[in-house]
MDAnalysis code that builds the backbone (N, CA, C; Angstrom):
import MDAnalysis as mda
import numpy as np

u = mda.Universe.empty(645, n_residues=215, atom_resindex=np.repeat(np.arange(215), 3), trajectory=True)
u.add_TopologyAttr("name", ["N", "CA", "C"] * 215)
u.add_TopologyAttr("resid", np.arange(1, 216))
u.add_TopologyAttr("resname", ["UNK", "UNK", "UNK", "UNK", "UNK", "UNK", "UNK", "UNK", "UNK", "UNK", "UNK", "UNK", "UNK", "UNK", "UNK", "UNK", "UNK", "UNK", "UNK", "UNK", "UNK", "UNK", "UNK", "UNK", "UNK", "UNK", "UNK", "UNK", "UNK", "UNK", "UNK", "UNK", "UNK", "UNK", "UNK", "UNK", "UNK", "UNK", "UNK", "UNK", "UNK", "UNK", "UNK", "UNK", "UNK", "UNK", "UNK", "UNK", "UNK", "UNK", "UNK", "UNK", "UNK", "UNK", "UNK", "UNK", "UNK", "UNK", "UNK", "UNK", "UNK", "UNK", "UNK", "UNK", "UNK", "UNK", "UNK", "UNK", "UNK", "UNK", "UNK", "UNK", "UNK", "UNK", "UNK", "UNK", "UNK", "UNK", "UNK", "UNK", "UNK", "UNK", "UNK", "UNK", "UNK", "UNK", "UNK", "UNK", "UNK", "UNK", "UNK", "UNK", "UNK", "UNK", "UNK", "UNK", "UNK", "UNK", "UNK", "UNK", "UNK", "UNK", "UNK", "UNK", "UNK", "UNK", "UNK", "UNK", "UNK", "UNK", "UNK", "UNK", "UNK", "UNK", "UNK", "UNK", "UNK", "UNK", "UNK", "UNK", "UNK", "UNK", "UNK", "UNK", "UNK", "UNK", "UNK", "UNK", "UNK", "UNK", "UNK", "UNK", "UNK", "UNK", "UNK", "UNK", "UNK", "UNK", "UNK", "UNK", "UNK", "UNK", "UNK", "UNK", "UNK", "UNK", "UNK", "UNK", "UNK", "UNK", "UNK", "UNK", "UNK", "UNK", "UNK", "UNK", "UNK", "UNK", "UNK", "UNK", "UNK", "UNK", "UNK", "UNK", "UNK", "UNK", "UNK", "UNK", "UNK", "UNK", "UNK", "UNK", "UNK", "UNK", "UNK", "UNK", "UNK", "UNK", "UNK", "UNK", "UNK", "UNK", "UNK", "UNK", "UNK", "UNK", "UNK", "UNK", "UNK", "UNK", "UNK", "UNK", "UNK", "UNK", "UNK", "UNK", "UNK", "UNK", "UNK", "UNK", "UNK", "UNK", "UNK", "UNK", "UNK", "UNK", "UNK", "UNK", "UNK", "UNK", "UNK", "UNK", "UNK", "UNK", "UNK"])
u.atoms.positions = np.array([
    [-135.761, -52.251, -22.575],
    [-134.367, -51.955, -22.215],
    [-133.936, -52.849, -21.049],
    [-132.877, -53.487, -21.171],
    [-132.134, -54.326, -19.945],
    [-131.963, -53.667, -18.911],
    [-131.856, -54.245, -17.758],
    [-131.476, -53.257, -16.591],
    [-129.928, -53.013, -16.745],
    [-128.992, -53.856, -17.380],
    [-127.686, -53.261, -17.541],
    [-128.093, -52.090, -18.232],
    [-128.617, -51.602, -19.601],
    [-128.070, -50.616, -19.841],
    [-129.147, -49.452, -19.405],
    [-130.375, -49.978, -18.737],
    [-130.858, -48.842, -17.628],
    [-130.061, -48.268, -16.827],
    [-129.273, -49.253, -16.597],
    [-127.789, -48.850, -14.930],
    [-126.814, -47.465, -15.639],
    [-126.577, -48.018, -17.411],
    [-125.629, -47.412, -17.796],
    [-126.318, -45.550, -18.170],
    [-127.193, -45.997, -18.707],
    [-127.640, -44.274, -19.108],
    [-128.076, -43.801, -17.756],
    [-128.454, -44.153, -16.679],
    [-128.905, -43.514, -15.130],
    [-127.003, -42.962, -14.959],
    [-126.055, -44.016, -14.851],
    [-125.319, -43.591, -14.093],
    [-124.406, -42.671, -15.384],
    [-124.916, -42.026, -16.684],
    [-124.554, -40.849, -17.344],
    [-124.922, -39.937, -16.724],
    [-126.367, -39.928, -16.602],
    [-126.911, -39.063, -16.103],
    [-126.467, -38.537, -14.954],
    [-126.341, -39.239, -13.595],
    [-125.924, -38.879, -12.182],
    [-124.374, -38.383, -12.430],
    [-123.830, -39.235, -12.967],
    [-122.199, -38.729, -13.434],
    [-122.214, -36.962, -13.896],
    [-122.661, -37.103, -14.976],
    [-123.480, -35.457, -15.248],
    [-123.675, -34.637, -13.977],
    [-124.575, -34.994, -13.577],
    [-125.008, -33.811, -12.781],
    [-124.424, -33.871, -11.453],
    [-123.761, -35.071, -10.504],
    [-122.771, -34.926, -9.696],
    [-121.619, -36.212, -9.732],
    [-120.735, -35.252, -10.299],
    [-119.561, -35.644, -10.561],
    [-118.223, -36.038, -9.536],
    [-118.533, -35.313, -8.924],
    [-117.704, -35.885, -7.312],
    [-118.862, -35.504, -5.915],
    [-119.677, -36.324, -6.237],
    [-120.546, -36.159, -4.758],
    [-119.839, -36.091, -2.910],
    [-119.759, -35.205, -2.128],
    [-119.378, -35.179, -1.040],
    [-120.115, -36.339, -0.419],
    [-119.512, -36.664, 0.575],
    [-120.630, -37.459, 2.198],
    [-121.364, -36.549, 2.482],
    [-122.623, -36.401, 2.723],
    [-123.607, -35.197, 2.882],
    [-123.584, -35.005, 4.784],
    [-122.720, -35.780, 5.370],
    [-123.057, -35.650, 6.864],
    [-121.459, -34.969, 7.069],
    [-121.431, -34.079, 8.328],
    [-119.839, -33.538, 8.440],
    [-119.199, -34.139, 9.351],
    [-118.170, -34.134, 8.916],
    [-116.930, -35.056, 9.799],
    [-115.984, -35.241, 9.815],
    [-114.412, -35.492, 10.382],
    [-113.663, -35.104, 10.568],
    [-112.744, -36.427, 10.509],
    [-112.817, -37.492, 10.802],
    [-112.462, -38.923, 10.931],
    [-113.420, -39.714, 11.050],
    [-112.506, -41.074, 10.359],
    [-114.082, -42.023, 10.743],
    [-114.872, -42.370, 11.823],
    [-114.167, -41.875, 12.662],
    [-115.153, -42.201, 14.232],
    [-116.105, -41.492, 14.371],
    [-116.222, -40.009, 13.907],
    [-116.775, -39.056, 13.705],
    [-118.087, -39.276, 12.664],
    [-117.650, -40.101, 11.499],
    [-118.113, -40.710, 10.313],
    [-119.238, -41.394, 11.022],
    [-118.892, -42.500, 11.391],
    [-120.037, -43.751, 12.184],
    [-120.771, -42.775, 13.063],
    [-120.522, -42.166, 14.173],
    [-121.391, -41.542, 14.621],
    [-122.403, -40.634, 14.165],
    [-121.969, -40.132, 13.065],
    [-123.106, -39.469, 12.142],
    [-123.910, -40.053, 11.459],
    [-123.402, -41.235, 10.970],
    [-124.496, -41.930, 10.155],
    [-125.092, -42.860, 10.993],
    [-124.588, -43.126, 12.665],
    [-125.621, -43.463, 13.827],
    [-126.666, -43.196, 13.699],
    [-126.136, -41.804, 14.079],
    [-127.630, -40.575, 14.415],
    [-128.113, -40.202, 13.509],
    [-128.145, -40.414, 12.347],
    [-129.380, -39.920, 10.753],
    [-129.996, -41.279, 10.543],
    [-130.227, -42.407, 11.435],
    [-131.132, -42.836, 11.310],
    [-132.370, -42.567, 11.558],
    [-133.277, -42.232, 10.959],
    [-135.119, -41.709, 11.185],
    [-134.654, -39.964, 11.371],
    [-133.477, -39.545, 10.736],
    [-133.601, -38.331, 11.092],
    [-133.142, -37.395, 9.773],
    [-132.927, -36.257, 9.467],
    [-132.430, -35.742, 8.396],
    [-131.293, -35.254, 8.140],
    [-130.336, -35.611, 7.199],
    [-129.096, -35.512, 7.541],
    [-128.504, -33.433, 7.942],
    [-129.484, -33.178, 7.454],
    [-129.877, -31.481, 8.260],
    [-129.586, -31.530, 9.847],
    [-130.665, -32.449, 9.863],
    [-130.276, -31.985, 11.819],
    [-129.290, -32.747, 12.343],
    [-128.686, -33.406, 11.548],
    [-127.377, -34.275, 12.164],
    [-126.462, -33.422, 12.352],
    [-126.360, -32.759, 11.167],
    [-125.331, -31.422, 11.086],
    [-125.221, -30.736, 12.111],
    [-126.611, -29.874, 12.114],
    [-126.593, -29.499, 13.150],
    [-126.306, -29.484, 14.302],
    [-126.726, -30.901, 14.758],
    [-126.416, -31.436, 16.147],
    [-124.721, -31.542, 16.584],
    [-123.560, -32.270, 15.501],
    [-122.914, -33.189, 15.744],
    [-122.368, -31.872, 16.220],
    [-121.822, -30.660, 15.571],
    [-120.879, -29.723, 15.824],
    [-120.470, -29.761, 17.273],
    [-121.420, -29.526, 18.375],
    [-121.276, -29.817, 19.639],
    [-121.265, -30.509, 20.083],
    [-121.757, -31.963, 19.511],
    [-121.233, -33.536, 19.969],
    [-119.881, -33.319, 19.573],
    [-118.919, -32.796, 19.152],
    [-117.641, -33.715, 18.231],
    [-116.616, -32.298, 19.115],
    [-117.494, -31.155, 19.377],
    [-116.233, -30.654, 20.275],
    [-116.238, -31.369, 21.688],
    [-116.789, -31.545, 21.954],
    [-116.990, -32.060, 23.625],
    [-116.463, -33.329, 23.551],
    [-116.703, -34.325, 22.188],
    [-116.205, -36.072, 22.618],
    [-115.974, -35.993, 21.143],
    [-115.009, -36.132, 20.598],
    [-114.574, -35.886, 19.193],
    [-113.682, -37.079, 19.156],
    [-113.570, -38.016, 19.776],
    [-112.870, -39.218, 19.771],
    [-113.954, -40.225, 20.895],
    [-113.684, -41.583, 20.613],
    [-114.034, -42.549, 21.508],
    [-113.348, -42.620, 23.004],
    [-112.283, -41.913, 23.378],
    [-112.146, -41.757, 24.189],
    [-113.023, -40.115, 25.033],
    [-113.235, -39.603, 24.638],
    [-114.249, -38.923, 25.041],
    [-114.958, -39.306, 25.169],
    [-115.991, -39.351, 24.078],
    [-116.971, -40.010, 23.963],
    [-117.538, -41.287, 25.521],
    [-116.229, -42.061, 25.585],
    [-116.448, -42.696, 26.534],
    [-116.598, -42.099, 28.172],
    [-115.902, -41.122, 28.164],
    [-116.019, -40.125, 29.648],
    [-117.849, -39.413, 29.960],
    [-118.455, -39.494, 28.957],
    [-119.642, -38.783, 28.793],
    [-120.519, -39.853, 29.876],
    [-121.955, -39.911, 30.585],
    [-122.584, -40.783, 30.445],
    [-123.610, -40.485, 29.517],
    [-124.353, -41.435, 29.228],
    [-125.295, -41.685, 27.970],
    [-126.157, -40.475, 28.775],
    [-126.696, -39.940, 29.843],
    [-128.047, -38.830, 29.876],
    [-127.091, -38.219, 29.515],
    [-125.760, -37.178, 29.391],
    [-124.836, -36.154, 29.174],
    [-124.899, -36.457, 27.745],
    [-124.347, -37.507, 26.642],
    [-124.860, -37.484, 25.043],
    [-126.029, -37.233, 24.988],
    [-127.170, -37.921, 25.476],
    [-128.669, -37.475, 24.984],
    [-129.169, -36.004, 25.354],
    [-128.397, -35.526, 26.179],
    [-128.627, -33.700, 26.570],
    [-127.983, -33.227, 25.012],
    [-126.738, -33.933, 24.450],
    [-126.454, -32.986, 23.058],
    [-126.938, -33.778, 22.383],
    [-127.974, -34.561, 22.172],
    [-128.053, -35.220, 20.423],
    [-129.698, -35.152, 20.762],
    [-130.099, -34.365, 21.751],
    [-131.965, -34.679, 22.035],
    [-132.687, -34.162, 21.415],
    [-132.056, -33.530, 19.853],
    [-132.834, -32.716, 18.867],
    [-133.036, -34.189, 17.702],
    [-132.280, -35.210, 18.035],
    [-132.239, -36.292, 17.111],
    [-133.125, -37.179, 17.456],
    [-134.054, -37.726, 16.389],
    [-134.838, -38.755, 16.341],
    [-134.567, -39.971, 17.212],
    [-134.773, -40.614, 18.044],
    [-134.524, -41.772, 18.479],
    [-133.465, -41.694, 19.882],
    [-133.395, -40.139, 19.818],
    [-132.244, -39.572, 20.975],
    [-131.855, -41.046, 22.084],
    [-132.924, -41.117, 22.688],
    [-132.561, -41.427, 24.554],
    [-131.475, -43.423, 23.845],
    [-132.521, -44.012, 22.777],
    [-131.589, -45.117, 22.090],
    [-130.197, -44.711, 21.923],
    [-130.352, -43.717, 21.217],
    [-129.108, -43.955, 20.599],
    [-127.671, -42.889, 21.264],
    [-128.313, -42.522, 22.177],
    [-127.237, -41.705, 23.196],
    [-126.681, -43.198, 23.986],
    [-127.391, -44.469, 24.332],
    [-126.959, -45.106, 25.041],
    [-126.181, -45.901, 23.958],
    [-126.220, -46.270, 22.582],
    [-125.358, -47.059, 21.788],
    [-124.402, -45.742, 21.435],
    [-124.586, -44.844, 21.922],
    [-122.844, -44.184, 21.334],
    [-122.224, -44.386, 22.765],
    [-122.580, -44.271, 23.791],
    [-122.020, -44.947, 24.967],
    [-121.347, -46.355, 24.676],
    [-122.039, -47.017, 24.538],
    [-121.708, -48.446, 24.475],
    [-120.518, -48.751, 22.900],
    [-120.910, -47.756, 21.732],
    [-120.032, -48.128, 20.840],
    [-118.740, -47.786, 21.350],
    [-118.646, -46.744, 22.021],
    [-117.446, -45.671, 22.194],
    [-116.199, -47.019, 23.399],
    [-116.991, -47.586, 24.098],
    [-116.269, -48.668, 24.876],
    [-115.732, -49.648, 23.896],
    [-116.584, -50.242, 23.311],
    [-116.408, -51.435, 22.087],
    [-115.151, -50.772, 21.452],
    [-114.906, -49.229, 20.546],
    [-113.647, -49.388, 20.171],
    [-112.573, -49.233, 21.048],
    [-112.608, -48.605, 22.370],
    [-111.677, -48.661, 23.354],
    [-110.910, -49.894, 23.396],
    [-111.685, -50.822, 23.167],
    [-111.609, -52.368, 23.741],
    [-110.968, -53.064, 22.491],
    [-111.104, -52.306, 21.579],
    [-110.601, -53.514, 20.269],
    [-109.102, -52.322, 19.709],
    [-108.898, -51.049, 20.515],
    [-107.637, -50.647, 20.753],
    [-107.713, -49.023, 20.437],
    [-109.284, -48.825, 19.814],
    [-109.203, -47.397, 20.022],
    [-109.654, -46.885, 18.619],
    [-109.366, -47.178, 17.561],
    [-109.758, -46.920, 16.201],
    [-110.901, -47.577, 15.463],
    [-111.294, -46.464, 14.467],
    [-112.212, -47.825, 13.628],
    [-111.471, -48.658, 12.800],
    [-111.877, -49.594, 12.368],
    [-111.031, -50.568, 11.164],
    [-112.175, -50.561, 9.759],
    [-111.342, -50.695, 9.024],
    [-112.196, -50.968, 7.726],
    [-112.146, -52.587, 7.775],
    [-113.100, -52.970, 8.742],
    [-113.272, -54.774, 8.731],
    [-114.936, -54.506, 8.797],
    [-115.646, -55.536, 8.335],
    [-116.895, -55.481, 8.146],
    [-117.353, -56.098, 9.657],
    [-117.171, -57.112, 9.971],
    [-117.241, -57.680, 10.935],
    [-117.017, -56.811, 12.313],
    [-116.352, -56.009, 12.233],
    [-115.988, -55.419, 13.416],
    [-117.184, -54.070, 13.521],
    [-116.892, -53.492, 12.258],
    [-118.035, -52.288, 12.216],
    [-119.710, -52.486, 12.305],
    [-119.796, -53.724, 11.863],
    [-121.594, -54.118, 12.181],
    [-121.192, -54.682, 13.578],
    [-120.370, -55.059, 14.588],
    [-119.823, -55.207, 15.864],
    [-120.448, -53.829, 16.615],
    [-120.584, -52.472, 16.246],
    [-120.452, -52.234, 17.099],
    [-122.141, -51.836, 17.356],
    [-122.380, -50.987, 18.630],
    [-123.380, -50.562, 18.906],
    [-124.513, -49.815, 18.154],
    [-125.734, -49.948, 17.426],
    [-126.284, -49.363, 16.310],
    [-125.721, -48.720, 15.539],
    [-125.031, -49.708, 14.914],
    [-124.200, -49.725, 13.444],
    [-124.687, -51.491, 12.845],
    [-125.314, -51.235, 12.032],
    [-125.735, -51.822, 11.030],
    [-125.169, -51.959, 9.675],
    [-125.281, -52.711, 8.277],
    [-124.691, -52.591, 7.556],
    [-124.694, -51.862, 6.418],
    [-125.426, -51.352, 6.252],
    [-125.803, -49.278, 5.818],
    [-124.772, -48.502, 6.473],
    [-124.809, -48.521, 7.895],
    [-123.959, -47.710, 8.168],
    [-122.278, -48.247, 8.056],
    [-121.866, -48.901, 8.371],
    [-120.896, -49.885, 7.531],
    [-120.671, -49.773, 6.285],
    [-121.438, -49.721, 5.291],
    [-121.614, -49.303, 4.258],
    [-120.834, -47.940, 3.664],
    [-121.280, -47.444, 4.905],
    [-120.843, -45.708, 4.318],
    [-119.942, -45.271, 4.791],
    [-119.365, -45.836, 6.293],
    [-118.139, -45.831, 6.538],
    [-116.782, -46.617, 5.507],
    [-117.118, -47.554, 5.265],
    [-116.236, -48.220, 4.118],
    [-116.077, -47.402, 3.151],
    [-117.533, -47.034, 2.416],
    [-116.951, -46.026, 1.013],
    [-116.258, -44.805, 1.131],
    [-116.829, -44.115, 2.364],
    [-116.290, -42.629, 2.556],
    [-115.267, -42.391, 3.442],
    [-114.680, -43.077, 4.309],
    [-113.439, -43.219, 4.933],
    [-112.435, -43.567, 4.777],
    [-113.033, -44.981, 4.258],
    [-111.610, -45.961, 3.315],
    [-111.313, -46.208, 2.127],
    [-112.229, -46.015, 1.240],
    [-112.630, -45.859, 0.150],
    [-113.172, -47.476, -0.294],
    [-113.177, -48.333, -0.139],
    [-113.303, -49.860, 0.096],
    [-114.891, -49.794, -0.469],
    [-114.787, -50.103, -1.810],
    [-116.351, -50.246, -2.601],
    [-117.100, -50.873, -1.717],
    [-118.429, -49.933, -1.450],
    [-119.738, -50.648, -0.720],
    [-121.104, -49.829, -1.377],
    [-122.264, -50.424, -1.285],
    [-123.174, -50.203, -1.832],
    [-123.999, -49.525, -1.053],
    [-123.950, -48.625, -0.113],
    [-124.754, -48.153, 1.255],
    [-126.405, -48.238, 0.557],
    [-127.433, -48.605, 0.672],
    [-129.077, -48.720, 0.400],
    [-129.628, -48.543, 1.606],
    [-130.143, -46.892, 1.540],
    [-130.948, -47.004, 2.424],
    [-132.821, -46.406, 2.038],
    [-133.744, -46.562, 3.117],
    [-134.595, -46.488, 2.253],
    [-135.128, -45.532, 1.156],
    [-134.129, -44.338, 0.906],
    [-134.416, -43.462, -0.706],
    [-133.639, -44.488, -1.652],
    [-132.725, -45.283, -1.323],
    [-132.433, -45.649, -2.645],
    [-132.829, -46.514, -2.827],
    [-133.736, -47.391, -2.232],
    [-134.623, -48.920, -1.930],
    [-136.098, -48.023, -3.346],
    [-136.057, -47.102, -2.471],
    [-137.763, -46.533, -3.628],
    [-136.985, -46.603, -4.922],
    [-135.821, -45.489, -5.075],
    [-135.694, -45.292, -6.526],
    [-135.303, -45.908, -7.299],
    [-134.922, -47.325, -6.572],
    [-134.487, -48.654, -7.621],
    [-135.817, -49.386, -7.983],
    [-136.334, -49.192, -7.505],
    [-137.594, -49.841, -7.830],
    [-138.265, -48.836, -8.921],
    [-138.015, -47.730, -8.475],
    [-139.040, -46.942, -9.276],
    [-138.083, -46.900, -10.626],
    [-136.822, -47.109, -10.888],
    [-136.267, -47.350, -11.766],
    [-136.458, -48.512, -12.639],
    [-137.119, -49.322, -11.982],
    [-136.783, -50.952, -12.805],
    [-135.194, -51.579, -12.344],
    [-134.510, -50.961, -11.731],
    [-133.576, -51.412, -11.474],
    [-133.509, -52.636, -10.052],
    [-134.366, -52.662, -9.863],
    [-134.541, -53.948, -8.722],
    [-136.436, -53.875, -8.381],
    [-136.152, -55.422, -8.196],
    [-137.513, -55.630, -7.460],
    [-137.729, -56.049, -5.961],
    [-136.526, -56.016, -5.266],
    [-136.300, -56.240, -4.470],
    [-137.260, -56.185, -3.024],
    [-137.422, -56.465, -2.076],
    [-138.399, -55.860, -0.593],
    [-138.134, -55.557, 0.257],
    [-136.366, -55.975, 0.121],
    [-135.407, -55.712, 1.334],
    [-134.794, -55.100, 0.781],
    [-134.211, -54.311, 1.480],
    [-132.678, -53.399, 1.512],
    [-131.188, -54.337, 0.726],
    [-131.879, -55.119, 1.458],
    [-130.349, -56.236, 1.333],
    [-130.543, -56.575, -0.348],
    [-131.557, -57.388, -0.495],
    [-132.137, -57.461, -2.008],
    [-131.271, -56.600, -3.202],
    [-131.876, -55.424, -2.541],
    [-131.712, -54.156, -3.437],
    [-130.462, -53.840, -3.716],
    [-129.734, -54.014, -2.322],
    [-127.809, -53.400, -2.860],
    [-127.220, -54.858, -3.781],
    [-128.082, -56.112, -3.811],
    [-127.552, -56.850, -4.398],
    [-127.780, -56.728, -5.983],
    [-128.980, -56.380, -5.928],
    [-129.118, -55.777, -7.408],
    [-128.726, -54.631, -8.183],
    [-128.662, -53.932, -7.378],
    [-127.266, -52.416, -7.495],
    [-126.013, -53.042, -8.388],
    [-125.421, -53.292, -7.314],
    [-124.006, -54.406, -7.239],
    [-124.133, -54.799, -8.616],
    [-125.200, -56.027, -9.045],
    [-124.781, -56.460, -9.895],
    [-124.874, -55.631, -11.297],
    [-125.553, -54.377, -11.550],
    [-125.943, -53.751, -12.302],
    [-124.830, -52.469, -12.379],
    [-124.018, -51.283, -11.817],
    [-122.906, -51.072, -11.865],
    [-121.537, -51.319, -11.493],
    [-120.568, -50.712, -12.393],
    [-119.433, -51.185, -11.626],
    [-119.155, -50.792, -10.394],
    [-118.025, -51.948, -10.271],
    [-117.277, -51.668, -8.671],
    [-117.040, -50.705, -8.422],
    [-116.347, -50.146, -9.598],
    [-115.296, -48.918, -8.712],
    [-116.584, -47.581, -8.751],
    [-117.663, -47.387, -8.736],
    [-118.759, -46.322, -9.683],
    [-119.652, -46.612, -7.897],
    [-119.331, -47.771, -7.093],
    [-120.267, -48.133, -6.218],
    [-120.545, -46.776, -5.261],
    [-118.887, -46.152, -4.947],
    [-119.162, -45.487, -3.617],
    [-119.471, -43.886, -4.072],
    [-119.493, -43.736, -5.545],
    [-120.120, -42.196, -5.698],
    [-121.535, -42.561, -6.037],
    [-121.926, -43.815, -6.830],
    [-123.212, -44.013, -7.075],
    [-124.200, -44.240, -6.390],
    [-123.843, -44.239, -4.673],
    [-125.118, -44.625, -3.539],
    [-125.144, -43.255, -3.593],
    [-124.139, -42.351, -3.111],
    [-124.607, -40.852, -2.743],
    [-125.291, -39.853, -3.888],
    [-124.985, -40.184, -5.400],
    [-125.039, -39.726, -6.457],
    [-126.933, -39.782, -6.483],
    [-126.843, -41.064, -6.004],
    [-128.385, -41.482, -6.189],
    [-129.733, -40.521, -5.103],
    [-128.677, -40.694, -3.772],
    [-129.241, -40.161, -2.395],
    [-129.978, -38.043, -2.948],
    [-128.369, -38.112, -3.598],
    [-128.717, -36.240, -3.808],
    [-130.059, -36.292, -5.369],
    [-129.780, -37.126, -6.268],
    [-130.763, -37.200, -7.007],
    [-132.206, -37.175, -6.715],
    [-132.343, -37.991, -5.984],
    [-133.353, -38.429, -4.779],
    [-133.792, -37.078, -4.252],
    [-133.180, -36.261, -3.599],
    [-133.767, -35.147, -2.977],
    [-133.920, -33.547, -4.203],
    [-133.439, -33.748, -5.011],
    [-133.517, -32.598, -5.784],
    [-134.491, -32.589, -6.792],
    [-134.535, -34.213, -7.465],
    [-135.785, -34.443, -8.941],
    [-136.741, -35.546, -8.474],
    [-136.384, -36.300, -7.212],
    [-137.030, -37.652, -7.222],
    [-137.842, -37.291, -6.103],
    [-138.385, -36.888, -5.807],
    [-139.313, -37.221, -4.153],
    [-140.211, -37.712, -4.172],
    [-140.148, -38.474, -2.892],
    [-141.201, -39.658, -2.186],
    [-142.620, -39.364, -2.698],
    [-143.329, -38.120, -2.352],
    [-144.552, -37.885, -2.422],
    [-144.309, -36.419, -3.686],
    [-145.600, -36.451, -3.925],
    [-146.584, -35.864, -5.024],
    [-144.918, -35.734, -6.332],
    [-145.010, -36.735, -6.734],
    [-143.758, -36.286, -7.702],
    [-144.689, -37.099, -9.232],
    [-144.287, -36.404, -9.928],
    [-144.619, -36.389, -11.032],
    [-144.019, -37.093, -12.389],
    [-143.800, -38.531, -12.048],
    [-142.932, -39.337, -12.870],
    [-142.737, -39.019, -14.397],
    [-143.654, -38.401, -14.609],
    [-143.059, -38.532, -16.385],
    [-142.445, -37.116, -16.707],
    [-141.883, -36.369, -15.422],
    [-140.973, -35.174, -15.542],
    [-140.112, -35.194, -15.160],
    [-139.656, -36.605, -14.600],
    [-138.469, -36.479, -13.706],
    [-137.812, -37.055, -14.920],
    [-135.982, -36.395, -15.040],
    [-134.966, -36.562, -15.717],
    [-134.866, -38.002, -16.056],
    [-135.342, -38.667, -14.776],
    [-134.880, -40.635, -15.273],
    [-136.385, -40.972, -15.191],
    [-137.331, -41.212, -14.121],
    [-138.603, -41.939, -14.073],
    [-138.849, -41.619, -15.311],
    [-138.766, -40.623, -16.156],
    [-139.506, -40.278, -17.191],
    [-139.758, -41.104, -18.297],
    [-138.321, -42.283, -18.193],
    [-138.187, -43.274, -19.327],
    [-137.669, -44.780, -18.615],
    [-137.090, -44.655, -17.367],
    [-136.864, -45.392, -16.541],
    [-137.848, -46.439, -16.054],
    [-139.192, -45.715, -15.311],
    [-140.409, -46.483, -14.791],
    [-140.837, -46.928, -15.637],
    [-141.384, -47.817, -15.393],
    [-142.033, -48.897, -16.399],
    [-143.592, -47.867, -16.248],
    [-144.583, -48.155, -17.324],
    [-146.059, -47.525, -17.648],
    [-147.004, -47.878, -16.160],
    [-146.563, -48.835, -15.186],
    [-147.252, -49.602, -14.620],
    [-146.539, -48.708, -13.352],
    [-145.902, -48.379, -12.911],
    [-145.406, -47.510, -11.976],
    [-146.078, -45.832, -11.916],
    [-145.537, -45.751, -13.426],
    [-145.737, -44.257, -13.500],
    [-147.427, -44.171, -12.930],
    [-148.010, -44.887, -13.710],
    [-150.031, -45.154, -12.963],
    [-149.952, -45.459, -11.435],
    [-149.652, -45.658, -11.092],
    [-149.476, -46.150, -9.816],
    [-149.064, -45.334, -8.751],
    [-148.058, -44.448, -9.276],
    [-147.857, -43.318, -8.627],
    [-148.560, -42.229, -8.864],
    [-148.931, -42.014, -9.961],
    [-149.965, -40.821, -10.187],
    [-151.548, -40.882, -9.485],
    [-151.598, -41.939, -9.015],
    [-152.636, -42.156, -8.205],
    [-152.695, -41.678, -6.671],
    [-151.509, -41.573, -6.145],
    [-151.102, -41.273, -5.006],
    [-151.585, -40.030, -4.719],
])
């Protein structure tokens, strides 16, 4: 089977079973947006939740945000992975949009601009804020393209390029998250059982499925 029409019966399937996928992180505007998908790096988008509620009443804009100092964010986000980092890049992002007039923009350039925002997170601000097709890949959907046959990729970057070229445009910004919730409900990392899962089952190539069953 081609990887086009691997792309096409996967994305029946995900279509099926989530049909309008939410952003799994909560938020209120895109400023709100970037800062959440800041802080779920190395962390679970569970405790982001958790956390942000009282980040976003206290500094719920970049102008807040900017009144804080970075030990006052890392006192509310110190349940998050990577806390004491990334309390000082929401400091530092929160100036950066002050400075370019106060808002986010749907410009690529500006959003990998700012303070640990990368282009994943860029990514997901584009699809879920602005709606502006992007391919967000992060590392669950790096495994399950592979474990799909749908890329062979080693990088991230690789991988959304092989995405990309394998569904459509407009299918991009429900099909990263479509994939993400798939990922946590039939697909998991460890002890998973490829020839029961809804897609690995016919998806993985014979040479995967062994490979993982070894694990």
């Amino acid at each position: 089977m081609r990887r086009s029409e691997k792309a096409d019966r996967i994305g029946e399937i995900l279509e099926d079973l989530y049909p309008d996928p939410p952003v799994p992180l909560d938020h209120s505007t895109p400023y709100q947006l970037v800062v959440a998908v800041a802080l779920s790096a190395q962390t679970t988008d569970k405790k982001v939740n958790e956390v942000t509620p009282e980040l976003f009443r206290i500094a719920p804009t970049p102008e807040k945000m900017a009144e804080l100092a970075p030990d006052e964010i890392h006192a509310l986000i110190k349940e998050i992975g990577l806390a004491p980092t990334k309390a000082k890049n929401l400091s530092k992002m929160a100036f950066q949009i002050l400075d370019a007039g106060g808002e986010i923009l749907p410009d690529w350039d500006f959003l990998e601009s700012l303070a640990g925002v990368g282009h994943k997170t860029a990514s997901v601000v584009m699809a879920g804020s602005f709606g502006i097709p992007a391919f967000a890949v992060d590392t669950h959907i790096h495994r399950l393209a592979n474990r799909w046959g749908l890329s062979n990729g080693t990088t991230v970057e690789k991988t959304e390029k092989d995405l990309k070229a394998v569904f459509p445009e407009d299918t991009w910004n429900d099909r990263h998250l479509q994939i993400i919730f798939f990922g946590r409900e039939y697909c998991p990392a460890r002890n998973h059982d490829l020839t029961e899962c809804p897609i690995c089952s016919w998806a993985a190539t014979k040479k995967q499925i062994a490979l993982e069953a070894k694990k």
